[in-house]
Steps between C-alpha positions, in 0.01 A plus 500: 500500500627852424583736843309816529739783551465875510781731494561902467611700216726776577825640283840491682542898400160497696640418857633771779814583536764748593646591174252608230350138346397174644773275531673132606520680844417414831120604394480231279590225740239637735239510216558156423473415893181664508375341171581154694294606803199624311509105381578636125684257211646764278652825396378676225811705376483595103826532297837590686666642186666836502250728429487747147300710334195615729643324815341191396605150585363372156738765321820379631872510365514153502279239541773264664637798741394560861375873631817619725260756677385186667837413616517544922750792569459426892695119370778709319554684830525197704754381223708795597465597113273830623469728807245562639499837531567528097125329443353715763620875325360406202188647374224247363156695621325593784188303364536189647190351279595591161835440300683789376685293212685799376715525865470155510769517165695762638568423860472074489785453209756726657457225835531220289762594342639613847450115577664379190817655519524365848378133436832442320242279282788417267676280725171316619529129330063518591460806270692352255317170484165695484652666179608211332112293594327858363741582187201473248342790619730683748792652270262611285243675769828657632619646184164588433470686858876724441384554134220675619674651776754648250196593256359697793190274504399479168329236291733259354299607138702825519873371607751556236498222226812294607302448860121497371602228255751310733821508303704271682841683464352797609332331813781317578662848586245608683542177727873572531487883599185442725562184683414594841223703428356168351579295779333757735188366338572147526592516844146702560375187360681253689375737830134472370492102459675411786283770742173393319581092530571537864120675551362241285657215669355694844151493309523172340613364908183636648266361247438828294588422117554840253290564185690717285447626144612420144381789281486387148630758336861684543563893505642637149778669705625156689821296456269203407366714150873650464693208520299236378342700142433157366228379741223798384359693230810725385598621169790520371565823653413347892148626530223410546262378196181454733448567844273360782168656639110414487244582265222807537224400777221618721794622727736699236353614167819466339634207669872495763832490291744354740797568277688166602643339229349163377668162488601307124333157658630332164846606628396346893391173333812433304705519836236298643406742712866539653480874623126409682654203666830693653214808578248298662741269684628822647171609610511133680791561701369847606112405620323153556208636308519662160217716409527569105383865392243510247477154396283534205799647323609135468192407248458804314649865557458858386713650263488867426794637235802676637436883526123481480360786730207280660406110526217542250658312174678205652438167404444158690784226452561172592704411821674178564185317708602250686807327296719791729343364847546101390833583429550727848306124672731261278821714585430628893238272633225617698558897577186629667367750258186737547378634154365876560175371241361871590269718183356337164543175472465316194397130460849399417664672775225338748628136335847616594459562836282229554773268320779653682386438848573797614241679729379800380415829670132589714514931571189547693489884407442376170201292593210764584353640178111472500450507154673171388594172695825516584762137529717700750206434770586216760229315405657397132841438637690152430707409815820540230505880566651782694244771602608846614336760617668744304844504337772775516345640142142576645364731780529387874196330583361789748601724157275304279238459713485849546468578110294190439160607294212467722328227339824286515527615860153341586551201248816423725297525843224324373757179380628541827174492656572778711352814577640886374897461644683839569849424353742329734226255583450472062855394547516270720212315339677457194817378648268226703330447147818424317618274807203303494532445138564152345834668389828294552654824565384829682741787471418836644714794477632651824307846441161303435550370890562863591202643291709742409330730226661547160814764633622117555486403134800348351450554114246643319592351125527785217566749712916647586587685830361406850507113455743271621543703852279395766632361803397340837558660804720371797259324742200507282371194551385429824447202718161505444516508179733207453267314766172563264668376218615241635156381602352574150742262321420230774127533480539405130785236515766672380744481777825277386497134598065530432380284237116491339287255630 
């Protein structure tokens, strides 16, 4: 019989701390101690990839590289490779519930590479083993990082020739001239893995498994589209020929161009799949459960020419299906995968799901429209599923609830059989609603236990500025808190070790 489980959803950049951004700090451990306590089985996290254009973890720099923000500066000091006094003079914000990402750039770096120059990282046999196991991806992401650096930030597009275009004699000088500016990103890398194994490990010890993401798509400006041309949609030239996004709907007249540049699946197939394998086993290593970003893309995707103003004339092409995920079974074994099966669905991508095994997503604030049934309400759910009540791209529950239209608002109490609820008691209903769901898998994000309103979103898609930054504060979760939630996931047999009758 498959264990009921619930778990939490809340980004690492989203935990407190004393230095500007959520981080592998002390807060951490404690958030996984109280995740244990309130009889939770996992942690939500989304992608830990340095972050790009827009702040966003689905834009990184590289889609094998970890954030450094989220590397523990209070460890460094107790390393004797910072002082303390030289993290506390430096300036990230007053705000301690928001994430100022611009002092975040100016004040973390000059630490770290405070840090590095004490580490003496080049006579660590450790670092260099982690260099050699990561040499696929980690010379490249390194050049790619000092490149940039040297190019003041700019796009890789708009480097000079030699360097857009990779000429080897010209790179190899680069490497020669530069060579500890490169290894000061390694050895941020080699910091990252080793602080974010040892929390896992603490997680993984006390019963709490991690969910992170795999977004399907790269950023244009990322090592992965820079050094490896051949796996995507370039011309001749290195751009793009067709980009991603999704067609005009009831939400956007002229549909969302994402920009990121799409993969030449012919290309993928011939190497049987070879840079999906090395990306997913990655992914593996990082979190026990792999929840793949927009898996739709897989079937069929949209793809709107290079330099088009809006999504409106893009046109629908065929993915790989399910020939990449046999391979990924054939040549890993059994990786626990969620497929985010969110929007349209088509009949073939309902076949692929269903095929894959993979449970699919339930978002309860997608369930309430009176005018149509709706298969996000409990009451059509296979057990094969994860329901939320809201994911780190929608409004906080409280938010929503707020905004909801009243006729949704008394279609929702009336499936709920319950009388007109003021908000934080709307809430709480719909938490107990996705709990007692047939749902495998109930994962609630931290703010929806707060009923926090919507100056708690994380990302509100199409939109640049403001997302990205919103932080929990120190001591914000309260024993009581922890003690009702605890209850809630008991009362509907989700506490580890339970098993349906």
């Amino acid at each position: 019989m498959m264990k009921r489980a619930s778990g939490v959803l809340l980004p690492v950049a989203s935990l407190p701390s004393e230095y500007g951004i959520g981080a592998f700090s002390k807060e951490a451990y404690k958030f996984v101690k109280m995740l244990k306590k309130a009889g939770q089985s996992y942690w939500q996290i989304l992608p830990l990839g340095p972050t790009g254009y827009g702040d966003s973890p689905y834009q990184s720099f590289s889609t094998f590289a970890g954030n450094p923000y989220f590397i523990d500066l209070n460890t460094l000091v107790k390393k004797g490779w910072l002082k303390q006094k030289e993290c506390d003079k430096c300036d990230f914000g007053k705000d301690s519930s928001s994430i100022d990402y611009g002092r975040l750039y100016k004040e973390r770096f000059k630490l770290l590479k405070k840090a590095f120059g004490r580490s003496k990282a080049a006579e660590d046999d450790a670092f260099q083993k982690f260099c050699e196991k990561h040499e696929e991806w980690l010379e490249d992401y390194a050049m790619f990082m000092v490149l940039k650096e040297q190019h003041e930030g700019k796009s890789w597009s708009e480097w000079e020739e030699p360097y857009r275009m990779r000429d080897a004699e010209t790179l190899a000088g680069f490497k020669a001239l530069h060579g500890e500016d490169l290894m000061f990103y390694q050895f941020l890398q080699y910091e990252f893995m080793e602080q974010w194994m040892r929390l896992k490990a603490f997680a993984n010890e006390r019963g709490i498994q991690i969910i992170g993401d795999i977004p399907i798509y790269v950023a244009f400006d990322s090592a992965d589209s820079w050094a490896n041309p051949e796996l995507f949609q370039f011309g001749e030239d290195r751009m793009p020929v067709k980009v991603a996004g999704c067609p005009p709907d009831a939400f956007s007249e002229t549909g969302q161009l994402w920009g990121n540049p799409l993969y030449d699946w012919k290309y993928h197939k011939s190497t049987g799949y070879r840079w999906w394998i090395h990306r997913i086993a990655h992914c593996a290593e990082l979190y026990d459960v792999v929840r793949i970003d927009h898996f739709r893309g897989f079937d069929e995707y949209y793809a709107i020419p290079y330099g088009d103003p809006t999504a409106e004339f893009g046109e629908w092409e065929e993915g790989p299906g399910l020939d990449l995920f046999r391979t990924v079974k054939r040549r890993l074994g059994d990786i626990k995968i969620i497929a985010e099966d969110l929007g349209f669905l088509t009949d073939s991508v309902l076949r692929m799901v269903e095929e894959s095994g993979y449970p699919g997503m339930k978002v309860l604030e997608f369930a309430f429209d009176s005018r149509e049934p709706s298969n996000y309400l409990p009451h059509n759910y296979s057990k094969n599923c994860v329901v939320y009540t809201g994911t780190h791209d929608n409004e906080t529950l409280a938010g929503w609830y707020q905004n909801l239209k009243k006729a949704d608002k008394k279609f929702a109490w009336k499936y709920m059989g319950k009388e007109p609820l003021k908000r934080k008691d709307a809430v709480w209903e719909i938490i107990r609603l996705a709990h007692a769901s047939t749902a495998d898998t109930c994962i609630i994000p931290m703010q929806d236990y707060l009923c926090l309103g919507n100056e708690a979103r994380i990302n509100e898609p199409s939109t640049l500025g403001g997302n990205w930054t919103w932080r929990l504060k120190k001591g914000a979760v309260p024993e009581e808190l922890v003690k009702r939630m605890r209850e809630i996931t008991e009362l509907y047999g989700r506490l580890p070790g339970e098993r349906e009758q």
